[in-house]
MMTF fields as JSON, N, C-alpha, C and O atoms, coordinates in Angstrom:
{
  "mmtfVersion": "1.0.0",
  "mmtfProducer": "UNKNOWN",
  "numBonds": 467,
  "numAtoms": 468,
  "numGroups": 117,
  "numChains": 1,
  "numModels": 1,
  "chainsPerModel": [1],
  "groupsPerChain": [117],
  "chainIdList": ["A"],
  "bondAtomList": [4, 2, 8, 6, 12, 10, 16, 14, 20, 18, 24, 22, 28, 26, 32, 30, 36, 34, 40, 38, 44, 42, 48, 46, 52, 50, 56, 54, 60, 58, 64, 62, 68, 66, 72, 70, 76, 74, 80, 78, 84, 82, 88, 86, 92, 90, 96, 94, 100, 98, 104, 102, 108, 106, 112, 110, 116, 114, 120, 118, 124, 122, 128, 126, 132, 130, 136, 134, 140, 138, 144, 142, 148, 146, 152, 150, 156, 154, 160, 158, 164, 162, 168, 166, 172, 170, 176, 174, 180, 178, 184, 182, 188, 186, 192, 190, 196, 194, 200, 198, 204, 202, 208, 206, 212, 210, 216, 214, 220, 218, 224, 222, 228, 226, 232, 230, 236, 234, 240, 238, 244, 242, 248, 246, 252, 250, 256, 254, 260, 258, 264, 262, 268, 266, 272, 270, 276, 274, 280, 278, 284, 282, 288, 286, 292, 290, 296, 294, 300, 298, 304, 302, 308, 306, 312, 310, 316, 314, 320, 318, 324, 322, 328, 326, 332, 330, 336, 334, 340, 338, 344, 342, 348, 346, 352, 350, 356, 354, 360, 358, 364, 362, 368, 366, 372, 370, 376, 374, 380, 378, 384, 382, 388, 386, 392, 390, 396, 394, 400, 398, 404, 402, 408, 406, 412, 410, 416, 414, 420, 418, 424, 422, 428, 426, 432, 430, 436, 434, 440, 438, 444, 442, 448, 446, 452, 450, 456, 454, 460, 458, 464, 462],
  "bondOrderList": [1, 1, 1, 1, 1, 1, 1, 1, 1, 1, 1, 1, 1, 1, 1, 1, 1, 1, 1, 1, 1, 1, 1, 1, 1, 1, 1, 1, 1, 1, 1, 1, 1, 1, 1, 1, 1, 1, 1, 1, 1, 1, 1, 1, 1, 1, 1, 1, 1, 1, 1, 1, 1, 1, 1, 1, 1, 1, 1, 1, 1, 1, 1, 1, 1, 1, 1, 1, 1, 1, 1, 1, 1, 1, 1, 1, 1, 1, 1, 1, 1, 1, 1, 1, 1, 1, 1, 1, 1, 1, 1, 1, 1, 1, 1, 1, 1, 1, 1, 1, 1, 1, 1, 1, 1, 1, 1, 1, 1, 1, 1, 1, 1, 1, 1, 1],
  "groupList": [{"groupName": "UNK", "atomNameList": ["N", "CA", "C", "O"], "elementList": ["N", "C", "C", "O"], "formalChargeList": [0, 0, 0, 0], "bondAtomList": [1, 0, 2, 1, 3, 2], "bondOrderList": [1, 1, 2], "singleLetterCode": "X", "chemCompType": "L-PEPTIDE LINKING"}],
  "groupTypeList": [0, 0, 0, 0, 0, 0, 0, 0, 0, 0, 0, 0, 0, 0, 0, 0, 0, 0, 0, 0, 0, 0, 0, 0, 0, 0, 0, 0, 0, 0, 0, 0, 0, 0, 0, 0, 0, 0, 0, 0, 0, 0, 0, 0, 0, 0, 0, 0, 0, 0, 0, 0, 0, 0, 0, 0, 0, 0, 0, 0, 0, 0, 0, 0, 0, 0, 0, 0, 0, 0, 0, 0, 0, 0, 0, 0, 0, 0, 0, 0, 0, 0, 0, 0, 0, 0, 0, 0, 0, 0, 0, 0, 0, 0, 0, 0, 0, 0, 0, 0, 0, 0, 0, 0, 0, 0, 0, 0, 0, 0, 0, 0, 0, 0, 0, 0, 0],
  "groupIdList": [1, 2, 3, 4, 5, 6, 7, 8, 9, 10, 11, 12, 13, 14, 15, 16, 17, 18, 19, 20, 21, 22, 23, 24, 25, 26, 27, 28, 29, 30, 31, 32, 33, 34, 35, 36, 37, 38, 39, 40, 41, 42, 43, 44, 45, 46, 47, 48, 49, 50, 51, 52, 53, 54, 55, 56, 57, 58, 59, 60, 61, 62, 63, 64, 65, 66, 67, 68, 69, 70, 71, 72, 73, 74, 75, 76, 77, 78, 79, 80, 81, 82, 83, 84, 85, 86, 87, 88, 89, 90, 91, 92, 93, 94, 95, 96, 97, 98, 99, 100, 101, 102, 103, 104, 105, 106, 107, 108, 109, 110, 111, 112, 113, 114, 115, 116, 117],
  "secStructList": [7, 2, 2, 2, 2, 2, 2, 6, 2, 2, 2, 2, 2, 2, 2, 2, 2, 2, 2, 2, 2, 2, 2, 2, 2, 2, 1, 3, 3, 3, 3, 3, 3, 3, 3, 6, 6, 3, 3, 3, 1, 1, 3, 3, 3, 3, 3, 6, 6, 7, 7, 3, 3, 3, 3, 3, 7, 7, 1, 1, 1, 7, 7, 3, 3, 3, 3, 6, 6, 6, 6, 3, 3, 3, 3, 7, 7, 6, 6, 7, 7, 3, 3, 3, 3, 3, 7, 7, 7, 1, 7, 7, 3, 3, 3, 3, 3, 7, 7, 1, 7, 7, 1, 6, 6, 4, 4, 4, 7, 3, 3, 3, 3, 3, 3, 3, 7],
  "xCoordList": [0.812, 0.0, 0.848, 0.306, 2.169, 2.837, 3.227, 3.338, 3.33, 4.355, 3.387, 3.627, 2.311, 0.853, 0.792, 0.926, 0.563, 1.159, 1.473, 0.984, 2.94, 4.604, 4.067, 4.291, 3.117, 3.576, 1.959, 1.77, 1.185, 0.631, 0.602, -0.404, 1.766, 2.124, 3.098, 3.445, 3.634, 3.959, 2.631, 2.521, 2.003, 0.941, 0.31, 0.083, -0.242, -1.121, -0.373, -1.009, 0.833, 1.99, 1.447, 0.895, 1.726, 1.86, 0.317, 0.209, -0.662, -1.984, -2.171, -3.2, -1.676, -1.599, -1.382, -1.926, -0.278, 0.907, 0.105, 0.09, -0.455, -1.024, -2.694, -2.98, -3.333, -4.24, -3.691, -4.426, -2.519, -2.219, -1.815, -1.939, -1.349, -0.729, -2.09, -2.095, -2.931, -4.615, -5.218, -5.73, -5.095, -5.387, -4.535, -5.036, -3.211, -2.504, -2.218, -1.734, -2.402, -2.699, -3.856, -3.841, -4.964, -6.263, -5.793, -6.471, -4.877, -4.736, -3.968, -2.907, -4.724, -4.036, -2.798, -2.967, -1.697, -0.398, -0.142, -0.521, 0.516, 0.844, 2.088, 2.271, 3.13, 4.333, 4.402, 3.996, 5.113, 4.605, 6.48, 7.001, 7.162, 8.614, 8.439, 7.387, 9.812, 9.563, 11.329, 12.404, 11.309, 12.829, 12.782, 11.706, 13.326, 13.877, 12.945, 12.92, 11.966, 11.052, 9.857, 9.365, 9.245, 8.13, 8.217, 9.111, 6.312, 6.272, 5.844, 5.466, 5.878, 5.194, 4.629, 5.437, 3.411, 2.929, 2.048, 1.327, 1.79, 1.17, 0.096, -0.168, -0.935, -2.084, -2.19, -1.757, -3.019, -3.013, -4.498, -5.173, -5.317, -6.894, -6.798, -6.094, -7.73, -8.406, -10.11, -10.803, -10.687, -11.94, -12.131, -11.533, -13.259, -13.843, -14.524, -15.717, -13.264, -13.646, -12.817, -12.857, -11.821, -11.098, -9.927, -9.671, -8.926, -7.946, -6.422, -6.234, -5.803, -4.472, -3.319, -3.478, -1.816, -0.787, -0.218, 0.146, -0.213, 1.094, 2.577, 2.926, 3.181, 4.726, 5.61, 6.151, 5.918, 7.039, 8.388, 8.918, 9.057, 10.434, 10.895, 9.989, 12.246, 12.879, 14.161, 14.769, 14.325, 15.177, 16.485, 17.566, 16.287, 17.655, 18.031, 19.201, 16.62, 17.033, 16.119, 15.262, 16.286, 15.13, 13.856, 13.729, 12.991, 11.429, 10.305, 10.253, 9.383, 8.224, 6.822, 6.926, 5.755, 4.695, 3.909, 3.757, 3.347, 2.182, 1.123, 1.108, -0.145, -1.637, -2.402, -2.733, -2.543, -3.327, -4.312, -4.62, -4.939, -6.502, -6.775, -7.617, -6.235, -5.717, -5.352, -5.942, -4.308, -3.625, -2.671, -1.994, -1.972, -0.873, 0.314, 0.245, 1.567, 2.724, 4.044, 4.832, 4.536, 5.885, 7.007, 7.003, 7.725, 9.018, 9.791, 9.796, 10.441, 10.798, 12.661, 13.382, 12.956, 14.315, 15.07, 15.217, 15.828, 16.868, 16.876, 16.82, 16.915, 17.188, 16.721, 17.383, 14.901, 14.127, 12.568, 12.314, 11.701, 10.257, 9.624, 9.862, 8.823, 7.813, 6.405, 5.654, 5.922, 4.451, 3.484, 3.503, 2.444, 1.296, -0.164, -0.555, -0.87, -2.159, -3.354, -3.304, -4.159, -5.39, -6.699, -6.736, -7.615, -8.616, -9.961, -10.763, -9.98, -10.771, -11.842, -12.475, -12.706, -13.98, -14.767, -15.907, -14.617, -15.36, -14.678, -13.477, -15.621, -14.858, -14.71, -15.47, -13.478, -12.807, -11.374, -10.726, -11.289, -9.707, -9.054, -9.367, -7.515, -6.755, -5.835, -5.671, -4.985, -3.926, -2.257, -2.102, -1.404, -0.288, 0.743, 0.832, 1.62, 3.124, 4.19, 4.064, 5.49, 6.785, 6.725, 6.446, 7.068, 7.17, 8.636, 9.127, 9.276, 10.967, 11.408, 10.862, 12.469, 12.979, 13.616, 14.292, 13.506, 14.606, 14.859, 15.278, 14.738, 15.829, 14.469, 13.27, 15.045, 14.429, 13.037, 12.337, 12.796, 11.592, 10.909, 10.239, 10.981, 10.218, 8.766, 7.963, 8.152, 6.875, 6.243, 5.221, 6.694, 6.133, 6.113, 5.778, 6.666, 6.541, 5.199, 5.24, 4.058, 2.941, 2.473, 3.136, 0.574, 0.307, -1.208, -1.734, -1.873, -3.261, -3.693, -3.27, -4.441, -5.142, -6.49, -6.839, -7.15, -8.801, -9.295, -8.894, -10.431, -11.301, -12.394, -13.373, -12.569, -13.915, -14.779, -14.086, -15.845, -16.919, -17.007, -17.942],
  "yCoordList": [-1.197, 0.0, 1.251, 2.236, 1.413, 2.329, 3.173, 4.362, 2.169, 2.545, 3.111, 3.819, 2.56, 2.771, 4.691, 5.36, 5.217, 6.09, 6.875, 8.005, 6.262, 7.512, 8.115, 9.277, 6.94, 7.006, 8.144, 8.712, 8.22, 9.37, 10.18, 10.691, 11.135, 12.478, 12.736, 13.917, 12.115, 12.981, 12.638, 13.029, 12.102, 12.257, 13.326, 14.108, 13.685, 14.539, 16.143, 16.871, 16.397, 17.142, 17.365, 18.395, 16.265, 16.717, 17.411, 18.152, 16.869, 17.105, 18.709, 19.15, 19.504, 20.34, 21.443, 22.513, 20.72, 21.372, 21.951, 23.062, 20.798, 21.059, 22.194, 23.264, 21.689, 22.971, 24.131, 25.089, 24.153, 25.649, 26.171, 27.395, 25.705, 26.033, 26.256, 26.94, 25.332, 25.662, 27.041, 27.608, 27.659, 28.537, 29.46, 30.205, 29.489, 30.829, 30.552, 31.496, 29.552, 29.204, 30.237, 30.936, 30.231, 31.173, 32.616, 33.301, 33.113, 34.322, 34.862, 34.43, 35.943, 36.737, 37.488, 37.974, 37.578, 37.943, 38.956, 38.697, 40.453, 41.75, 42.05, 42.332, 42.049, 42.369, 43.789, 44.281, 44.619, 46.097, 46.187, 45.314, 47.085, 47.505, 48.96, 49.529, 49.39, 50.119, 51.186, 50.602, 52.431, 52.745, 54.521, 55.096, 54.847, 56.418, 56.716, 55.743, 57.923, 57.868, 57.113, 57.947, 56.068, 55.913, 54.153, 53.38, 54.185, 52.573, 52.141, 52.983, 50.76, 50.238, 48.931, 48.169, 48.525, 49.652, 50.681, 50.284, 51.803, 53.091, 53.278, 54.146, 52.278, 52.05, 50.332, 49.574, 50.137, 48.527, 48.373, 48.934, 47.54, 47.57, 46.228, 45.347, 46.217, 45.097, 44.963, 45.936, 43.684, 43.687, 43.245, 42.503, 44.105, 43.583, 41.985, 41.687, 41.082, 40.47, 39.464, 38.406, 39.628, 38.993, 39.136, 40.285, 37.984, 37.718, 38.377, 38.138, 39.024, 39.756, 39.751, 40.077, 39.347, 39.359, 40.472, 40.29, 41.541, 42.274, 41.773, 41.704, 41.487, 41.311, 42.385, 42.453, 43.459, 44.495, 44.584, 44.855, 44.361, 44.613, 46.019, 46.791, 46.555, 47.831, 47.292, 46.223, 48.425, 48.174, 48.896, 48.598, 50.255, 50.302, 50.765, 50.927, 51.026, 51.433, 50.741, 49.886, 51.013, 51.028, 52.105, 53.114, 51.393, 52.61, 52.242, 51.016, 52.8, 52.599, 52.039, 52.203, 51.492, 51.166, 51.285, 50.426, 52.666, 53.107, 53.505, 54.603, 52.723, 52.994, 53.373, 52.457, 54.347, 54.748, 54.422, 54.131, 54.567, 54.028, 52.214, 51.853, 51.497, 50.14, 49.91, 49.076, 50.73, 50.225, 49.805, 49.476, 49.511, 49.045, 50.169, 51.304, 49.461, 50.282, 49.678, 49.863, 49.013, 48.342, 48.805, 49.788, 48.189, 49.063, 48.079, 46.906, 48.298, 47.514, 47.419, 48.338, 46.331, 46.109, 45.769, 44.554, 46.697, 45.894, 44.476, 44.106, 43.823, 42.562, 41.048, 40.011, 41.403, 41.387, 41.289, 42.378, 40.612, 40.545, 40.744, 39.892, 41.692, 42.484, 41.418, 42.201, 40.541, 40.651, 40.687, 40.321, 41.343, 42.185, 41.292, 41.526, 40.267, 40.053, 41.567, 42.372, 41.509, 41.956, 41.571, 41.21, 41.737, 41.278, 42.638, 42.647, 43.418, 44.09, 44.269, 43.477, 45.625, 45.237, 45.851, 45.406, 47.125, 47.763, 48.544, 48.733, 48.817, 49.818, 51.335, 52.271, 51.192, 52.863, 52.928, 52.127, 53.789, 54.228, 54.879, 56.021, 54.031, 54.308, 55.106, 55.114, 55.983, 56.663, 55.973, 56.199, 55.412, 54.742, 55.425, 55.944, 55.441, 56.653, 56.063, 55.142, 56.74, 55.911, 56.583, 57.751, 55.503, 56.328, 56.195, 56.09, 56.161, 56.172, 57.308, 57.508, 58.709, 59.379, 58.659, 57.647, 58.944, 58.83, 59.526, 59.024, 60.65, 61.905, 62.877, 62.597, 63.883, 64.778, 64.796, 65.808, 63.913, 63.758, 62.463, 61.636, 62.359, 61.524, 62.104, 61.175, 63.299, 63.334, 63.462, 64.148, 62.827, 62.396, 60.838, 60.371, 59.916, 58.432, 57.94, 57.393, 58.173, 57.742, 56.96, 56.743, 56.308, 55.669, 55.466, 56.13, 54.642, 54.259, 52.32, 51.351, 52.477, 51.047, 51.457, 52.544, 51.034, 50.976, 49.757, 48.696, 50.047, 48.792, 48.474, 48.809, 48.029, 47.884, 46.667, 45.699, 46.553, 45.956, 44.818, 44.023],
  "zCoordList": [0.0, 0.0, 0.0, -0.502, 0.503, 0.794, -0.726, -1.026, -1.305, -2.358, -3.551, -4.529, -3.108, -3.848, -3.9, -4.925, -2.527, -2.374, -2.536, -2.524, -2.853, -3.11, -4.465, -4.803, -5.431, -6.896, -7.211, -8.287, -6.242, -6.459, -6.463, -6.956, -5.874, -5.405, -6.533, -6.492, -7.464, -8.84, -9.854, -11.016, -9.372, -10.791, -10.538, -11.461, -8.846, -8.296, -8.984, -9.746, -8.592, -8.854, -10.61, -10.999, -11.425, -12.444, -13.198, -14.174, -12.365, -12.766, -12.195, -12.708, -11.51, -11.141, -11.993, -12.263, -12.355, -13.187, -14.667, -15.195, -14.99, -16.389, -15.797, -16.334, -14.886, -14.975, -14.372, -14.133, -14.107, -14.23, -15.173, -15.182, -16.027, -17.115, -18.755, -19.779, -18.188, -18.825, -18.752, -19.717, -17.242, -16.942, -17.656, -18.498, -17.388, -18.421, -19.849, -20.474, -20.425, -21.966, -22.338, -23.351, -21.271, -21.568, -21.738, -22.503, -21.222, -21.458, -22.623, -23.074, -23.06, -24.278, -23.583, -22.464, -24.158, -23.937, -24.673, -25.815, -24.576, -25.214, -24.83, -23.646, -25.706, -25.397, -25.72, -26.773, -24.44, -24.47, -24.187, -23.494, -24.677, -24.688, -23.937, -23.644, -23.716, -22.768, -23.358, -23.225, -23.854, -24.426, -24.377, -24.54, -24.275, -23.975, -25.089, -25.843, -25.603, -24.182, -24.892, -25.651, -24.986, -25.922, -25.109, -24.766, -25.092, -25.137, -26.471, -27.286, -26.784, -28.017, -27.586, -27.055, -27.707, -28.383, -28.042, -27.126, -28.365, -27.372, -26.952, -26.12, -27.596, -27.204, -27.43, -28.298, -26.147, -25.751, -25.92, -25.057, -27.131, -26.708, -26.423, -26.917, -25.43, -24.253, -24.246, -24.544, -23.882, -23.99, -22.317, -21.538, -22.257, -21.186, -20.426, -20.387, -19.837, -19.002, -19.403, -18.775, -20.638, -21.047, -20.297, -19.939, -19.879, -19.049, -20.257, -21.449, -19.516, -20.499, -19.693, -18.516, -20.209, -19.331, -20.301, -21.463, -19.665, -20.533, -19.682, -18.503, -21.0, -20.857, -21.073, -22.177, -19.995, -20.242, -20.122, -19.044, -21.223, -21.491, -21.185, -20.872, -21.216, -21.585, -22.473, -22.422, -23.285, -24.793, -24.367, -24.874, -23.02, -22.67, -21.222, -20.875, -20.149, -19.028, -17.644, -17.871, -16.822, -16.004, -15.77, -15.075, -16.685, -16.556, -15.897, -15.799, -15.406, -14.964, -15.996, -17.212, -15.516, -16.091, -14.873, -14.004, -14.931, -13.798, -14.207, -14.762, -14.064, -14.833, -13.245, -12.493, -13.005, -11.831, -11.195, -10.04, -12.576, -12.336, -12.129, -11.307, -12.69, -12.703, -11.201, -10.515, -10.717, -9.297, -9.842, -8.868, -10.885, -11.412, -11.42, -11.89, -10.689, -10.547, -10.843, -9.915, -11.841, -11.591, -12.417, -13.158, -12.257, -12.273, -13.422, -13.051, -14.724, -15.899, -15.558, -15.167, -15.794, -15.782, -16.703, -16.831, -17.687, -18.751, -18.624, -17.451, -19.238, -19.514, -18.742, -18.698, -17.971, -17.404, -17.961, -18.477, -18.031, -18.205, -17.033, -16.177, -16.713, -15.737, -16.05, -16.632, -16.001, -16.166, -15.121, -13.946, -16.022, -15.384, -16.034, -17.178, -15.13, -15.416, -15.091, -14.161, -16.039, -15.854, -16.747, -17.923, -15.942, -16.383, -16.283, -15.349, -17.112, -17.006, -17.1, -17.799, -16.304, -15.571, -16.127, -16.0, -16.994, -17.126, -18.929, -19.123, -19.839, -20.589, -20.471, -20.221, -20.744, -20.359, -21.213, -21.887, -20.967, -21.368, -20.716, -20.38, -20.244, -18.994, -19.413, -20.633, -18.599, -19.35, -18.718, -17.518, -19.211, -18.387, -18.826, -19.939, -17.881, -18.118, -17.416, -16.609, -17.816, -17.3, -15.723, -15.456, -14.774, -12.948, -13.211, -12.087, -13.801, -13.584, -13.952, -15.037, -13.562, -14.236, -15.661, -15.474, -16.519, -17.609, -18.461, -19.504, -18.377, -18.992, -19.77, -19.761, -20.309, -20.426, -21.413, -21.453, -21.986, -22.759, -21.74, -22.359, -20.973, -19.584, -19.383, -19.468, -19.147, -19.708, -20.771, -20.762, -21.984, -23.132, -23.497, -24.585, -22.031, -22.366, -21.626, -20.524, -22.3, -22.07, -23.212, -24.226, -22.838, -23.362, -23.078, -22.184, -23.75, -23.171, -23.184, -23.815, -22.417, -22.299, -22.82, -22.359, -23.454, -24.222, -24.09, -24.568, -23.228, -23.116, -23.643, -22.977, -24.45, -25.203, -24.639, -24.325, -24.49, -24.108, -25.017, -24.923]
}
């Protein structure tokens, strides 16, 4: 009986494994870059209620990805993937901007999220 067991706790393990991986198969993925001063891409459209990982790179420094209204605040690292699930609730259009200094055209690295219904 023992051994009966042992040999369930990697199947249990692996059955795990695969519905988690079900779950983020479901999500649409947006690779959003991040570079002195501009994101790409500059507008992100999203539907309402649909599950989204943005994946944020930077192309040469450390920048911000801060959407206010979202609650979303993180911080991008050279040579680094940031991701960010959301699942949005409502349609609107968010406004997102770099929170990192990075040099003098730094308030012109914005962007939007659009949510359509």
């Amino acid at each position: 009986m023992r051994s009966a067991h042992w040999m369930l706790a990697p199947l249990l393990a692996l059955l795990l494994a695969l519905a988690n991986s079900d779950v983020a198969a479901q999500d649409q993925v947006i690779q959003v870059t991040a570079e002195r001063f501009k994101f790409t891409p500059g507008v992100i459209q999203l539907k309402v209620g649909v599950p989204v990982v943005l994946e944020l790179t930077s192309l040469d420094r450390k920048h911000g990805f801060q959407v206010p209204d979202l609650k979303i605040d993180e911080t991008i690292e050279p040579g680094k993937v940031t991701r960010v699930r959301i699942v949005p609730e409502k349609a609107a259009t968010y406004d997102f901007h770099c929170s990192v200094f990075c040099g003098s055209g730094h308030e012109e690295m914005a962007g939007q999220i659009v949510v359509s219904p």
